[in-house]
C-alpha positions, 0 to 999 in steps of 0.5 A: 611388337617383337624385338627387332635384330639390331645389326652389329654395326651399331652394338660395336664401335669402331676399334679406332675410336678413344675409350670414352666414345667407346663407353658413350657409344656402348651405353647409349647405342642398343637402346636408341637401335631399339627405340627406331632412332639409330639404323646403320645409315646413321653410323656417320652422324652417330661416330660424331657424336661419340667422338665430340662426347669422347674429346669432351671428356678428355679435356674436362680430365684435363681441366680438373689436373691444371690450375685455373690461373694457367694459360691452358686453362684457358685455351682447354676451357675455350676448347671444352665448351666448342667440343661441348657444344658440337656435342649437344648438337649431334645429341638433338639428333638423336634424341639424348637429351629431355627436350629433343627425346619429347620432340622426337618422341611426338613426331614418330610416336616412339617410346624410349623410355621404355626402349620400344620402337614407334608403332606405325602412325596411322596414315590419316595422322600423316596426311594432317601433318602434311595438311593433305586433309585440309587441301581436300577439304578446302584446296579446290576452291569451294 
């Protein structure tokens, strides 16, 4: 399969976004367009995502600076792994982590590893996935 263009709006991050969502978005953004799982109408869920990743980073930053015993700690600590969590929900989507990579990998047959977007699946496949065959079969009551 030929590469395929990949629009500038999912190579360039918003100018208004902090430096590490810049970086996260930078790292992570061409080889997922490749991959088939990022478009442009996904850039809303995907700015999300870079900006969690983003306040994630500047409160562990934070973190490393102050002493455990302060009341900051806390609330920065508390702040961290809500920001972290959101994170690791918008990974899901996209496929960032191991286990949702393989979920999404065996729904559209895309391989990311090696940054190839999914071939077509066949339209048999599809209609088994939608239990289409089984009601051709079995539905009309024979």
């Amino acid at each position: 399969m030929p590469p395929t263009e990949i629009p500038e709006e999912l190579l360039t991050p918003p100018r208004w976004l902090h430096k590490y969502a810049k970086q996260f978005w930078l790292r992570n953004a061409p080889w997922l367009a490749r991959a088939g799982r990022l478009k442009v109408h996904h850039l809303g869920a995907w700015i999300s995502v870079c900006q969690e990743y983003g306040t994630y980073e500047r409160l562990v930053r934070r973190l490393t600076r102050i002493a455990v015993t302060s009341d900051d700690f806390a609330k920065l600590g508390g702040a961290a792994r809500q920001t972290l969590i959101r994170y690791q929900s918008g990974c899901l989507r996209f496929g960032l982590d191991p286990a949702a990579d393989l979920r999404l990998s065996t729904l559209d047959g895309s391989d990311v590893v090696d940054q190839r977007p999914a071939a077509a699946a066949p339209a048999a496949a599809l209609e088994e996935d939608r239990g289409e065959a089984w009601l051709r079969t079995y539905g009309n009551g024979r």
